[in-house]
Backbone bond lengths (Angstrom), bond angles and torsions (degrees), N, CA, C in turn:
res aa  C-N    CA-C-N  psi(-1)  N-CA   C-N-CA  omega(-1)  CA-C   N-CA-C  phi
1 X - - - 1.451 - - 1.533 111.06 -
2 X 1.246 125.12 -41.15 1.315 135.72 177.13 1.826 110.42 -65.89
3 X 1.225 117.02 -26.41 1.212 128.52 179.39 1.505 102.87 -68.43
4 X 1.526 99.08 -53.50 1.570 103.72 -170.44 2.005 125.52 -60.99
5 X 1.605 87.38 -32.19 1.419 103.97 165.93 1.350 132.36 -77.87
6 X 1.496 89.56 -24.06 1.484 80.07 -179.58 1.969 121.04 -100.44
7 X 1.769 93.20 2.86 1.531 106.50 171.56 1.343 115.21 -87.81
8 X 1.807 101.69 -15.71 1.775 97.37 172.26 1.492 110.18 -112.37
9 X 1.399 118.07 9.12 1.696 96.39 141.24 1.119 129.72 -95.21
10 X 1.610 119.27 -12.52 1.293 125.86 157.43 1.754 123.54 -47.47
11 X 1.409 106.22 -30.89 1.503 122.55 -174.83 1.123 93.92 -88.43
12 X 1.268 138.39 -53.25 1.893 133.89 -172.88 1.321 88.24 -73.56
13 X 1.035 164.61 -59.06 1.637 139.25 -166.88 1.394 112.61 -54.63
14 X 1.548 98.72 -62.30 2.035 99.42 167.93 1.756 125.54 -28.49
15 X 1.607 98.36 -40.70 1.440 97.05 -160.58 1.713 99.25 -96.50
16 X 1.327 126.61 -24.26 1.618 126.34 175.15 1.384 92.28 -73.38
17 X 1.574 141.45 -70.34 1.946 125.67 -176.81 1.162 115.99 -61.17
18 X 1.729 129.29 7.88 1.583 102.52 177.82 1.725 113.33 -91.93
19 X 1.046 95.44 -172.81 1.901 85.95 -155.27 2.020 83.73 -94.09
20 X 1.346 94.42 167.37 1.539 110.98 -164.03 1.781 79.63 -112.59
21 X 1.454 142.96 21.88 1.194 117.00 132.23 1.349 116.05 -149.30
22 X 1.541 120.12 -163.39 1.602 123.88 -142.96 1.666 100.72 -149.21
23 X 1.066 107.54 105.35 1.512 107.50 171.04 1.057 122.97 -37.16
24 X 1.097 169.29 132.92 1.660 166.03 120.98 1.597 114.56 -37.52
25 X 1.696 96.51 -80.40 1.762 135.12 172.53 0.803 95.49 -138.77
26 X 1.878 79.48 169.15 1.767 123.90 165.16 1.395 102.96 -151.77
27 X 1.008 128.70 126.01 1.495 133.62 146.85 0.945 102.73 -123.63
28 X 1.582 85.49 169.30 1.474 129.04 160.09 1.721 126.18 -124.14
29 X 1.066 112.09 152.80 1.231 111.20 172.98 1.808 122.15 -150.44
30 X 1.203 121.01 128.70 1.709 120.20 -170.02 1.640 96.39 -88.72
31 X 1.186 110.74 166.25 1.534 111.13 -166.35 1.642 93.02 -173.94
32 X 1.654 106.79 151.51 1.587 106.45 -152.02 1.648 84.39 -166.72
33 X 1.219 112.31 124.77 1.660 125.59 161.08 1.478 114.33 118.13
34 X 1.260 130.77 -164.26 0.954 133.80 180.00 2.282 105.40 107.88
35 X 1.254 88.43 -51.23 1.588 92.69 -169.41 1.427 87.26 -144.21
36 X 1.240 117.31 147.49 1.815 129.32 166.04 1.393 117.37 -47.94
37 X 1.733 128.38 103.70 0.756 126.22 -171.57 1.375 119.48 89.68
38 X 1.490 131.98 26.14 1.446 127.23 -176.05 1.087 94.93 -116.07
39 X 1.345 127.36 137.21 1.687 124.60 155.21 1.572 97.77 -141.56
40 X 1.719 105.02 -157.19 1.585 112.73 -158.07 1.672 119.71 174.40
41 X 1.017 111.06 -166.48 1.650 121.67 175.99 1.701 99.00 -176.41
42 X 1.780 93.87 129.86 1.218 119.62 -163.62 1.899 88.50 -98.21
43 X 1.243 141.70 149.56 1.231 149.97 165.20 1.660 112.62 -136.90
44 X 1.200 102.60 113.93 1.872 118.38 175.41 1.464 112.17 -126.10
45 X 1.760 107.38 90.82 1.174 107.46 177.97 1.735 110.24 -82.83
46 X 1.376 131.03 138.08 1.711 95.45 162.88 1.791 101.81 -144.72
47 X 1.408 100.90 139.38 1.544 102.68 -168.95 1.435 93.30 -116.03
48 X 1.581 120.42 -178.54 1.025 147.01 165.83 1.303 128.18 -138.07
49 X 1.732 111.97 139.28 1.395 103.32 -178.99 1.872 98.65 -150.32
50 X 1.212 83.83 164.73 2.138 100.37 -168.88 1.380 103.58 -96.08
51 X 1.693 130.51 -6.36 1.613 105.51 164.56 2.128 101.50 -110.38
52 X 1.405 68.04 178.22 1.614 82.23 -170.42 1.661 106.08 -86.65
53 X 1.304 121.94 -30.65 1.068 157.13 -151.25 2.048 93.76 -74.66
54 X 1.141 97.08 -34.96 1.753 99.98 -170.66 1.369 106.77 -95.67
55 X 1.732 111.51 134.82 1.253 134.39 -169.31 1.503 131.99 -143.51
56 X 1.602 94.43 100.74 1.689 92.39 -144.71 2.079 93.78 -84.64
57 X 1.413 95.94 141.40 1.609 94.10 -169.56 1.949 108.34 -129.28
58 X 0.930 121.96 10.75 0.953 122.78 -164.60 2.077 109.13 -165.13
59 X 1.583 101.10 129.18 1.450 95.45 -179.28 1.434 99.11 -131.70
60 X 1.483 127.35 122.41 1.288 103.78 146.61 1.325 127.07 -106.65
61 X 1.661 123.40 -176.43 1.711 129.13 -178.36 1.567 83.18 -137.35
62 X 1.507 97.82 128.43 1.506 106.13 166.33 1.702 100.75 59.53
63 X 1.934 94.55 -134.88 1.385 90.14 177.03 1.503 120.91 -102.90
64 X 1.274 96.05 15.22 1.413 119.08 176.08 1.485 118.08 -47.65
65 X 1.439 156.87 128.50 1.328 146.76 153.95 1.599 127.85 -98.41
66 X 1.109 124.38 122.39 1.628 127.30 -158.13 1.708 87.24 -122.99
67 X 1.233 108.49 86.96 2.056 108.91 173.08 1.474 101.25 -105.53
68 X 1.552 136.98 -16.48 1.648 114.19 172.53 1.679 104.11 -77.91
69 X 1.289 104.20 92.93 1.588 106.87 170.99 1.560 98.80 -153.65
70 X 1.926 97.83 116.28 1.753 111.74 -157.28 1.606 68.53 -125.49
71 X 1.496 107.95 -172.04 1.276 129.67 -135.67 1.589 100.30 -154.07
72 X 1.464 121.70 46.07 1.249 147.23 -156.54 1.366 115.09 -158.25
73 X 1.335 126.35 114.63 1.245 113.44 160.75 1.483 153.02 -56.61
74 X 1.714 137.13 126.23 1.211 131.39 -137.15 1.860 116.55 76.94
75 X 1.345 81.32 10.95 1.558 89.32 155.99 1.624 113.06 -108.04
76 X 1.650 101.73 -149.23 1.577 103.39 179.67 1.381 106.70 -106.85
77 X 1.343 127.19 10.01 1.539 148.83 -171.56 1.888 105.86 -110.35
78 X 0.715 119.38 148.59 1.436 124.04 164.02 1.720 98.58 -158.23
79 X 1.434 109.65 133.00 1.473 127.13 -177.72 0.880 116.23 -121.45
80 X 1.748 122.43 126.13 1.668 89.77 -170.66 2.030 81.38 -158.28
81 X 1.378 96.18 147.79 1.746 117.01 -167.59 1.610 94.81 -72.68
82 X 1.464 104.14 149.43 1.502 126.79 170.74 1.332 120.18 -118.63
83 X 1.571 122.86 70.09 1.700 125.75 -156.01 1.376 104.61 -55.40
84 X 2.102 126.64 -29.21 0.998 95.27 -172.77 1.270 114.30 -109.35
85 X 1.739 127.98 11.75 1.186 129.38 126.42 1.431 160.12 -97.53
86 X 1.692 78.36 42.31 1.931 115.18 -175.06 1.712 84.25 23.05
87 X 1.801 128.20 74.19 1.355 119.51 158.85 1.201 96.29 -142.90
88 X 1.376 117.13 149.88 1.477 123.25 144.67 1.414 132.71 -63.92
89 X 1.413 132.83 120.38 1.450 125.03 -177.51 1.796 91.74 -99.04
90 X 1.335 98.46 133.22 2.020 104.95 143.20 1.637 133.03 -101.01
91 X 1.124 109.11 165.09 1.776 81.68 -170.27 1.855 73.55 -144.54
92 X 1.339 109.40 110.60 1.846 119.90 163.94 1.157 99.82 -97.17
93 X 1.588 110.24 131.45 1.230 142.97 169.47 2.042 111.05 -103.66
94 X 1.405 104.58 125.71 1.518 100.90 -177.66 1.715 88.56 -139.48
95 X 1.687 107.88 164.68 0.964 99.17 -177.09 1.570 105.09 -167.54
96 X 1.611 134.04 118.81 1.060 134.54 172.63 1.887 110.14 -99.03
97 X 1.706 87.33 145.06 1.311 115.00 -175.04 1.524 122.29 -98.75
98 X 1.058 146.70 93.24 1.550 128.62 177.53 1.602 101.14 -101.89
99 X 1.648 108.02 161.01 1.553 115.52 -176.94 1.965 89.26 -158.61
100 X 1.628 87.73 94.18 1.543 104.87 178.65 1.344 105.77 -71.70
101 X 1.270 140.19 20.10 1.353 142.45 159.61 1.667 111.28 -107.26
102 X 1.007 117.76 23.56 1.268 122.55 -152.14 1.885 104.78 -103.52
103 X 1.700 109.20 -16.75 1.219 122.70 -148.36 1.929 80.67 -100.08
104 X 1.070 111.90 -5.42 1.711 104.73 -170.32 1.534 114.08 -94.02
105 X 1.677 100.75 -11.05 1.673 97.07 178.31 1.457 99.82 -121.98
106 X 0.881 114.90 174.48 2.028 139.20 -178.43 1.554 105.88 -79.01
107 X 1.545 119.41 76.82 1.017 127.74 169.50 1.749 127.65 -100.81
108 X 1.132 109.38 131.84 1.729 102.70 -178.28 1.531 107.30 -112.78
109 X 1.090 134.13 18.33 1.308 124.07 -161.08 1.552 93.83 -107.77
110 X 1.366 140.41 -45.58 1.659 135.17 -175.03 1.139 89.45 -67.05
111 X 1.470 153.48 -20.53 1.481 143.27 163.25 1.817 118.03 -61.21
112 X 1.183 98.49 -38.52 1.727 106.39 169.52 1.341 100.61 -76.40
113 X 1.069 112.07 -58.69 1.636 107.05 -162.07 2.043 113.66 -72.14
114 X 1.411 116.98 -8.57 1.642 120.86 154.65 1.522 97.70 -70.71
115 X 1.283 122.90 -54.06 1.476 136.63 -161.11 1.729 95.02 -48.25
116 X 1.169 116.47 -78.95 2.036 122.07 168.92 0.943 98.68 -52.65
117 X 1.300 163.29 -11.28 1.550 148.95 152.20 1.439 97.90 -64.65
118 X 0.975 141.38 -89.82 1.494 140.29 -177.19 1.345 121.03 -39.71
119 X 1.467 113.36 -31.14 1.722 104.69 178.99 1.432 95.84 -83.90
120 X 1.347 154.01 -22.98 1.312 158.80 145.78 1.805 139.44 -44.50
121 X 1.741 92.33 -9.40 1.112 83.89 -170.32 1.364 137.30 -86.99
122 X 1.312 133.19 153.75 1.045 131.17 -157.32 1.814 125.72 -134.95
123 X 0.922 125.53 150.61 2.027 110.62 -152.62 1.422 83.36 -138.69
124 X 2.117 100.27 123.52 1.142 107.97 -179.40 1.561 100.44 -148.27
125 X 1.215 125.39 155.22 1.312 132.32 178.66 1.286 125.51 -56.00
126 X 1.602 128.37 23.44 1.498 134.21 -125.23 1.425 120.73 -162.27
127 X 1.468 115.36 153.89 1.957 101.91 164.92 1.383 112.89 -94.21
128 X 1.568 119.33 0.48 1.162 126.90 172.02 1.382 117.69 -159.30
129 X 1.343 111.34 166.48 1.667 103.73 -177.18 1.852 98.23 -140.77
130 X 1.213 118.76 128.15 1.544 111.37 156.09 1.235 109.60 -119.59
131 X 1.595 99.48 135.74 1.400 104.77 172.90 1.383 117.07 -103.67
132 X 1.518 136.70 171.90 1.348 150.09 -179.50 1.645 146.11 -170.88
133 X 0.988 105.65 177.73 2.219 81.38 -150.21 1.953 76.70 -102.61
134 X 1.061 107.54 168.98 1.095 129.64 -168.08 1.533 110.57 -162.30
135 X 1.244 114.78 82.00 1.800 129.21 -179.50 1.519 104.67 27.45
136 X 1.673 91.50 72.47 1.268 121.53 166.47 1.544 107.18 81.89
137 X 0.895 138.47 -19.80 1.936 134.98 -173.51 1.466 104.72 -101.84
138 X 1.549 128.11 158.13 0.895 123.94 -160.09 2.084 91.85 -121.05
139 X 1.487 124.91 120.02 1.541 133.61 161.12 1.855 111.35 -110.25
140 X 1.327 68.44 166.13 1.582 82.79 -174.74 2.239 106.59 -119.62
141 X 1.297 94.58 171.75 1.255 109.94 169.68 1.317 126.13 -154.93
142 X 1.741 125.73 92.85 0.930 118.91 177.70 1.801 133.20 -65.65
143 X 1.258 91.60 151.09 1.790 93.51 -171.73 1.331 106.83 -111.36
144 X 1.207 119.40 103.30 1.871 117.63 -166.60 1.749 105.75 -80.57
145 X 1.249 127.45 5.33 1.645 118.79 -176.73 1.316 117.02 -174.41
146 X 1.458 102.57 108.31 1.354 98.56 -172.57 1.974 108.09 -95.92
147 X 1.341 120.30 144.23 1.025 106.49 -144.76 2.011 93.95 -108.09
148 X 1.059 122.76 119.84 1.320 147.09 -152.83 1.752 94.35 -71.15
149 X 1.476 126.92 100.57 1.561 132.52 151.45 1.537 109.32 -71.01
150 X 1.748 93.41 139.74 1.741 93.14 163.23 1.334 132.34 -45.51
151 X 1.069 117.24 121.31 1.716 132.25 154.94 1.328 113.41 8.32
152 X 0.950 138.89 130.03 1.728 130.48 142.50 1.279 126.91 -123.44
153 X 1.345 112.73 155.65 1.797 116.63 -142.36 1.252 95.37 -123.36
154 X 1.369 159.05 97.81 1.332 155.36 -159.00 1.798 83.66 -97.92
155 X 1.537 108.33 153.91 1.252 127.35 149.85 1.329 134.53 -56.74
């Protein structure tokens, strides 16, 4: 009897700390052209989860922070139902810009924008972190590897 009890509070602890979502992917991707001197990194995290109730609002990379992520399409979110794994998938899109011509004119804005990188930053076991509300409380889910797509070379 003691066996039996004590294998099903072992099972109710498992199932209240496990995380309410499920990695899918992660990439990455480097990307180069468009204008002289523009390049980048494309990021497509997308998880899945089985309540309705969970709402992932926030992604970062590194010390990077990605918080415009709404839950609407023509946003940076796309949500979309899994009938035959009664789940919701999300698919977050993040994306850094560099413009190596950028150092030749009188710019102040990559000075603000290091400046909100540093008042933001955040230390996690991970190459990425998304966080999300969960009937009212806010968890996280680290993403230990984002998995590197070929290059693309715009004209």
């Amino acid at each position: 009897m003691k066996t039996l009890i004590l294998s099903f509070a072992l099972l109710l602890s498992i199932a209240v700390t496990a995380q309410k979502i499920d990695l899918v992917s992660a990439t990455q991707q480097s990307w180069s052209g468009g204008v002289a001197g523009h390049h980048g990194i494309n990021y497509c995290v997308v998880i899945q989860c089985t309540d309705t109730t969970v709402v992932p609002d926030t992604l970062w990379i590194g010390p990077t922070i990605y918080s415009k992520i709404l839950i609407y399409p023509g946003d940076s979110t796309v949500r979309k139902y899994n009938k035959k794994l009664h789940a919701y998938t999300y698919t977050l899109f993040a994306y850094e810009s560099y413009n190596d011509m950028e150092h030749q004119y009188s710019y102040t804005g990559k000075q603000e924008a290091d400046d909100k990188t540093k008042q933001h930053l955040r230390h996690y076991d991970g190459v990425a972190l998304v966080s999300y509300k969960y009937k009212g409380k806010h968890y996280s889910y680290i993403v230990k590897k984002l998995n590197q797509l070929p290059g693309l070379c715009y004209p």
